[in-house]
C-alpha positions in Angstrom: 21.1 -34.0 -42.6 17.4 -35.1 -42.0 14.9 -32.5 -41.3 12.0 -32.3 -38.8 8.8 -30.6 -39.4 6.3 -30.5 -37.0 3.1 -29.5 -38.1 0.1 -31.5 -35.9 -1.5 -28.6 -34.5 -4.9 -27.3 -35.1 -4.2 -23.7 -35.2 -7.2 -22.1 -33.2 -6.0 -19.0 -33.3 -6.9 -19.3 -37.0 -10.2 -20.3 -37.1 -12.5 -20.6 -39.0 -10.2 -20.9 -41.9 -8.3 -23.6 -40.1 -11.7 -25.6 -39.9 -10.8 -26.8 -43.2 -7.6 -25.6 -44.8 -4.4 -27.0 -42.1 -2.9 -24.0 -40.8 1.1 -24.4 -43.0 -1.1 -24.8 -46.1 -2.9 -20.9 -45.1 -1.5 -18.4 -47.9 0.8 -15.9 -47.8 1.0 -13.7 -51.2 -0.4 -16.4 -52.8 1.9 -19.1 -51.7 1.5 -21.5 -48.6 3.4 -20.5 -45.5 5.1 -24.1 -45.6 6.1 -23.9 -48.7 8.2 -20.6 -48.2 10.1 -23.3 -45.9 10.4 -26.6 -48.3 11.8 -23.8 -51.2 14.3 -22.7 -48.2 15.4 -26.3 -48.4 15.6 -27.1 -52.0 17.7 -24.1 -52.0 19.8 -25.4 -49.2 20.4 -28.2 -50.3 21.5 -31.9 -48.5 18.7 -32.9 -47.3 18.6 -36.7 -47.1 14.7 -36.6 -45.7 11.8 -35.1 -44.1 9.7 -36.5 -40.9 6.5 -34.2 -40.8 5.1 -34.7 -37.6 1.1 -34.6 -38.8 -1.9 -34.1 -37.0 -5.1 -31.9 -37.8 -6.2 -32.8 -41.9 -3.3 -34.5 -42.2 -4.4 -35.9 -45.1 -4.1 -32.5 -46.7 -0.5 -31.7 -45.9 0.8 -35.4 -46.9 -0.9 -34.9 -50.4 0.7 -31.1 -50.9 3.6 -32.5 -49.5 4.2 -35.1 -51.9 2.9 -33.1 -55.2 4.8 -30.2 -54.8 8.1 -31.1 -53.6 10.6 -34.7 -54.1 12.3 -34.5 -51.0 12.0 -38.2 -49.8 9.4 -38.1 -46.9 7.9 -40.1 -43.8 4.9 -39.1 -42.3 4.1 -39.6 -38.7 0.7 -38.6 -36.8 0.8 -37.3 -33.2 -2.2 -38.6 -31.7 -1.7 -36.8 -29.0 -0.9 -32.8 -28.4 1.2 -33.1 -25.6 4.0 -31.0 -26.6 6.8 -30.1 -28.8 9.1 -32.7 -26.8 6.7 -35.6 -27.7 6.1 -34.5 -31.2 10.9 -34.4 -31.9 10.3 -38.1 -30.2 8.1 -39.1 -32.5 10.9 -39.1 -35.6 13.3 -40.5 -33.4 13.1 -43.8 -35.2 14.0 -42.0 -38.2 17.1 -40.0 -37.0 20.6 -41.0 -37.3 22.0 -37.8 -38.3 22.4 -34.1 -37.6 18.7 -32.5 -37.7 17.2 -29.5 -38.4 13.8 -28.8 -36.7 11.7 -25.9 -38.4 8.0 -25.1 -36.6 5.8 -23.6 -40.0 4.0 -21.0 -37.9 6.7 -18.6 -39.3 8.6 -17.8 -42.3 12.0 -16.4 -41.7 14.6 -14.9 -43.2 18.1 -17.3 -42.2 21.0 -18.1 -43.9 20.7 -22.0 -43.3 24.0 -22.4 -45.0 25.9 -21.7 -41.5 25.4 -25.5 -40.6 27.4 -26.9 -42.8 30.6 -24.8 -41.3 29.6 -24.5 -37.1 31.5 -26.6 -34.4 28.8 -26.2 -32.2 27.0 -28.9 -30.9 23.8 -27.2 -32.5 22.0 -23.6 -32.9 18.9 -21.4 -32.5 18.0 -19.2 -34.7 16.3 -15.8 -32.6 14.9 -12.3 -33.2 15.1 -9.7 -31.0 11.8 -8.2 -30.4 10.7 -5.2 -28.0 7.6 -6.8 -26.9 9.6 -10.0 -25.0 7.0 -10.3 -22.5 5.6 -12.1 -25.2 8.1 -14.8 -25.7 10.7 -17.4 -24.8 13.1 -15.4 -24.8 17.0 -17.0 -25.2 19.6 -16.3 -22.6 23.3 -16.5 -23.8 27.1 -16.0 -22.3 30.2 -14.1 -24.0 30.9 -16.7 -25.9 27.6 -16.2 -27.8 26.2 -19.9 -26.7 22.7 -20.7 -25.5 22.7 -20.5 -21.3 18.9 -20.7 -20.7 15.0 -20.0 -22.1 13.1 -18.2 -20.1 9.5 -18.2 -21.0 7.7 -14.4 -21.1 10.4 -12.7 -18.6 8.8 -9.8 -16.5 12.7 -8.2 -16.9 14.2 -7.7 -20.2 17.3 -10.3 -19.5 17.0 -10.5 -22.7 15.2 -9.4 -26.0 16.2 -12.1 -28.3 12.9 -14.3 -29.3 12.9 -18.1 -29.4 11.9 -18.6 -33.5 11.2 -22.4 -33.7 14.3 -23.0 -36.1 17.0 -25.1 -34.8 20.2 -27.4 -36.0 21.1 -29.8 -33.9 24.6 -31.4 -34.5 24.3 -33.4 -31.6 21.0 -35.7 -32.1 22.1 -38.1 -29.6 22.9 -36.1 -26.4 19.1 -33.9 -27.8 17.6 -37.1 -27.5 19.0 -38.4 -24.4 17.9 -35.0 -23.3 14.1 -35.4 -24.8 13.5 -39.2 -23.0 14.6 -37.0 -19.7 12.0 -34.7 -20.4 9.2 -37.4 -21.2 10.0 -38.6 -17.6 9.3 -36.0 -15.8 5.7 -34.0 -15.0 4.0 -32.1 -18.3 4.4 -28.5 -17.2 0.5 -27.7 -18.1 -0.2 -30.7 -20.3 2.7 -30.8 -22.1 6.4 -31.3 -22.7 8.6 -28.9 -24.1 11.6 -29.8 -26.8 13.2 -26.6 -24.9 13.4 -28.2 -21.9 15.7 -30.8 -24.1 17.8 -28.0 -25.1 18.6 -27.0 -21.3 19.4 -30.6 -20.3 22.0 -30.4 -23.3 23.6 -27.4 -22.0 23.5 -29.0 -18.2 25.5 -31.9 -19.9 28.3 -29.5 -21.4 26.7 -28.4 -25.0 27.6 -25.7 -26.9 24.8 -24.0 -29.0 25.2 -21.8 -30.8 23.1 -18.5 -30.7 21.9 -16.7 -34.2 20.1 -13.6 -35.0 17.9 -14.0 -37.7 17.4 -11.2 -40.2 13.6 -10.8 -40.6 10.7 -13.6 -38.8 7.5 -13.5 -39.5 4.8 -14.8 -37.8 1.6 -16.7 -39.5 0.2 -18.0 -36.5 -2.6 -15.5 -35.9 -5.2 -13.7 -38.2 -3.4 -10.3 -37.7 0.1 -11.4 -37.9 -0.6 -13.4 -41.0 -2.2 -10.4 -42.6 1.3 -8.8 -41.6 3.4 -11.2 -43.0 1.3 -11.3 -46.1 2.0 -7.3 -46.7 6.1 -8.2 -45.6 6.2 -10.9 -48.2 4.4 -8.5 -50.8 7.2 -5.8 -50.2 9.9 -8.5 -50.1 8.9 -9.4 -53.7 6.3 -11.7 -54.4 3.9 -9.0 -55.8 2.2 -10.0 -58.7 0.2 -7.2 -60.3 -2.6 -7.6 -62.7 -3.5 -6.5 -66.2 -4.6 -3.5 -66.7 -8.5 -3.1 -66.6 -11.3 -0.4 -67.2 -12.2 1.2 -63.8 -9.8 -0.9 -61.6 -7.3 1.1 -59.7 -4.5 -1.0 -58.2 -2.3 0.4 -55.3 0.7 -1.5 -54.7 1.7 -4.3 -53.8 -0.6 -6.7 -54.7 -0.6 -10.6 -55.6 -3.4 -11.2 -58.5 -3.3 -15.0 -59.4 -3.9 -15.8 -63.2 -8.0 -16.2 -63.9 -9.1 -13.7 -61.1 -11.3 -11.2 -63.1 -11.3 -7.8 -61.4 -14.5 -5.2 -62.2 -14.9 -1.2 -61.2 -12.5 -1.5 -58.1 -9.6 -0.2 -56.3 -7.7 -3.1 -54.7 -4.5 -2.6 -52.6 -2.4 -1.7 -50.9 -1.2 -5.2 -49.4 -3.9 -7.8 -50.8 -3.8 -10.7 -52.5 -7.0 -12.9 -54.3 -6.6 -16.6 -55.5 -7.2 -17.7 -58.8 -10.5 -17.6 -60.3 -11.9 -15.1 -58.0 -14.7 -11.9 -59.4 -13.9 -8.7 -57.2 -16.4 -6.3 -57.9 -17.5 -2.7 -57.9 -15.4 -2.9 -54.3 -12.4 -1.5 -52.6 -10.0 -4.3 -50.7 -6.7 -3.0 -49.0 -4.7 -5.4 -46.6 -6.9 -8.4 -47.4 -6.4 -12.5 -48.5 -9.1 -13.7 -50.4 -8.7 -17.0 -51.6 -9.5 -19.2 -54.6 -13.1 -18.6 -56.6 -14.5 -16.1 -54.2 -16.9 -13.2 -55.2 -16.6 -10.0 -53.4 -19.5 -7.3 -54.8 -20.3 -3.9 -53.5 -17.8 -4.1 -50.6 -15.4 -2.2 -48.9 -13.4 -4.0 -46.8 -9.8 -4.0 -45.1 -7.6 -6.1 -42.6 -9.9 -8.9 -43.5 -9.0 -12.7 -44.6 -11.5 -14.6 -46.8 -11.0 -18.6 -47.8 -12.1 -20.4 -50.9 -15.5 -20.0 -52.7 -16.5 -17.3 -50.3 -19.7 -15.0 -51.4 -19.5 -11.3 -49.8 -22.0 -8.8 -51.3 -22.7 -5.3 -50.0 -20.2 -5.8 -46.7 -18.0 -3.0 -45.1 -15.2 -2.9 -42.6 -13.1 -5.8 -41.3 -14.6 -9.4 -42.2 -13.4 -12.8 -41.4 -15.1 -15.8 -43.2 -13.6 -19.4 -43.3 -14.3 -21.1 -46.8 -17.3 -22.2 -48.1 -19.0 -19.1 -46.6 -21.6 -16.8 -47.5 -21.8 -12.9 -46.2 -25.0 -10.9 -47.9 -25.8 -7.9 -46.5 -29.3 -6.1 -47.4 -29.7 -3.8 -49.6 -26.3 -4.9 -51.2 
C-alpha cells in the first residue's frame, strides 16, 4: 500500500501562527497534528511509501518529515491550489498500488486495519455530526456503500460527515475517474477528488462506508484548541513537578525545561519546552516553545514560539515571534 498526504495548503484560518509554522506541524498536546497520523501508520503497518503533496513552507514539513519518521518518502509541490483532484494527480506517477489518502486537518480515531480484509473497491471513513449544514455529507444505500456527496445539504439526507480519510483498492478506475474530473470546468477554482469518487460509483464501484469513532478537527483556532483538550483527556497529559505556589488543574501537557512560577495553569493547556509562565493563570491555552507569559490571565488563547505576554487578560492570539506588553503590567 502507498499512502497519500496532501498537505500544500496555507491554512488561513490559522493565521498568524501559520505565517510561519505549516499548519500539520501546529501542536496538539505537545505533539504535531501530523504526526498523530505518521504514528497511525507506523502502527499500521505496510506501508511501502509516502507522496506528501507540499506547498506552503514546504521546506519545513520535508525536514520534520524525514527526521522523525523512516517511512521511504517523495515529495511533490503543488504549485498551484486548484483542488484536492489536482493535488491525488500529482502522485500519480508514483502509484501502482492500493492508496490510502489522509488530509492532516484532522486527527481521527480509525481502525485502519479494516483494509487489509474489505472487498470493496475502496472506503470513506465519516462522522456523523448534528451540525451537517456544515459539511459534505456522504449518502449511502442498504448495502452500506457510498451513493453520493452532497456538499452542506439544507435537509438532513444524511448526518454522516466526509472526514478526508480514504482507501482506495481501486487506484486505477480513481484515476481514470480524477483525469475526468481535470477535464471538465473547476467548480469555483477548483477540482474536487470527490467528484472522482462519484465517477467511480457511476462506473459500478463499491465503496465502502465507515463510521469513525472520534474526528477531530485542527483546521481552525477554536477547533484546535478543542482537539488539544480531546487529546489531553484521551491521554497525552503530561503533568509537571510539583512547584511552590503553582496550582495545576488537570489535564495539562508540561514539556521538560518549562519553568512554572506563582500560577495556576489548567484545565486543558499545554506549554512547549523551555517556556517561564509566571505569577499568571492559563486554562484552555497552547503556548509554544520558549515563551514568557507574566502577570496574565488568559483562556481559549493559542501562543507560538518565543512569544512575550506581560500583564494581558482574556482571550489572546499571537503567531510566533510576537510581543504583547500591556501597561502597567
Amino acid at each position: 500500500m502507498k499512502v497519500i498526504i496532501p498537505l500544500a495548503g496555507k491554512g488561513t484560518r490559522l493565521r498568524p501562527h501559520t505565517h510561519v509554522t505549516p499548519k500539520p506541524m501546529l501542536r496538539v498536546a505537545g505533539k504535531p497534528v501530523m504526526a498523530y497520523i505518521l504514528d497511525d501508520l507506523e502502527r499500521l503497518g505496510g506501508v511501502e511509501q509516502i507522496v506528501y503533496i507540499t506547498g506552503h513552507l514546504k521546506e519545513k514539513v520535508e525536514a520534520f518529515a524525514k527526521k522523525e519518521y523512516t517511512f521511504p518518502s517523495v515529495f511533490i509541490e503543488q504549485e498551484v491550489q486548484n483542488g484536492t483532484a489536482s493535488a491525488i494527480e500529482l502522485a500519480k506517477p508514483y502509484v501502482d498500488q492500493p492508496i490510502l489518502i489522509i488530509f492532516v486537518d484532522t486527527i481521527f480515531d480509525a481502525d485502519l486495519s479494516v483494509i487489509n480484509t474489505t472487498d470493496a473497491d475502496g472506503i470513506i471513513w465519516v462522522k456523523e455530526v448534528d451540525d451537517y449544514q456544515r459539511f459534505g455529507v456522504v449518502v449511502t444505500n442498504e448495502q452500506g456503500h457510498m451513493t453520493r456527496i452532497v456538499e452542506k445539504p439544507r435537509e438532513p439526507i444524511s448526518r454522516r460527515a466526509n472526514i478526508g480519510l480514504y482507501y482506495m483498492r481501486d487506484w486505477k478506475l480513481l484515476y481514470e475517474g480524477i483525469e475526468h474530473v481535470m477535464h471538465q470546468a473547476p467548480v469555483g477554482g477548483e477540482y474536487y477528488l470527490t467528484d472522482a469518487f462519484q465517477y467511480m460509483i457511476d462506473h459500478g464501484a463499491r465503496i465502502q462506508v465507515i463510521d469513525v469513532e472520534g474526528w477531530y478537527d485542527a483546521g481552525k483556532l477554536d477547533t484546535l484548541l478543542e482537539t488539544n483538550r480531546a487529546m489531553l483527556e484521551r491521554g497525552r497529559a503530561r503533568r509537571p513537578a510539583a512547584a511552590p505556589g503553582v496550582r495545576i488543574f488537570d489535564p495539562v501537557y508540561v514539556e521538560d525545561g518549562v519553568v512554572l512560577e506563582h500560577s495556576t495553569i489548567g484545565p486543558n493547556v499545554s506549554i512547549g519546552a523551555g517556556s517561564h509562565i509566571s505569577n499568571s493563570t492559563l486554562r484552555d491555552t497552547v503556548v509554544g516553545a520558549k515563551s514568557r507569559v507574566e502577570h496574565s490571565l488568559l483562556h481559549d488563547s493559542m501562543l507560538g514560539d518565543e512569544v512575550v505576554v506581560q500583564g494581558a487578560r482574556g482571550v489572546v492570539t499571537l503567531g510566533s515571534h510576537s510581543e504583547v506588553r500591556v501597561d502597567g503590567a
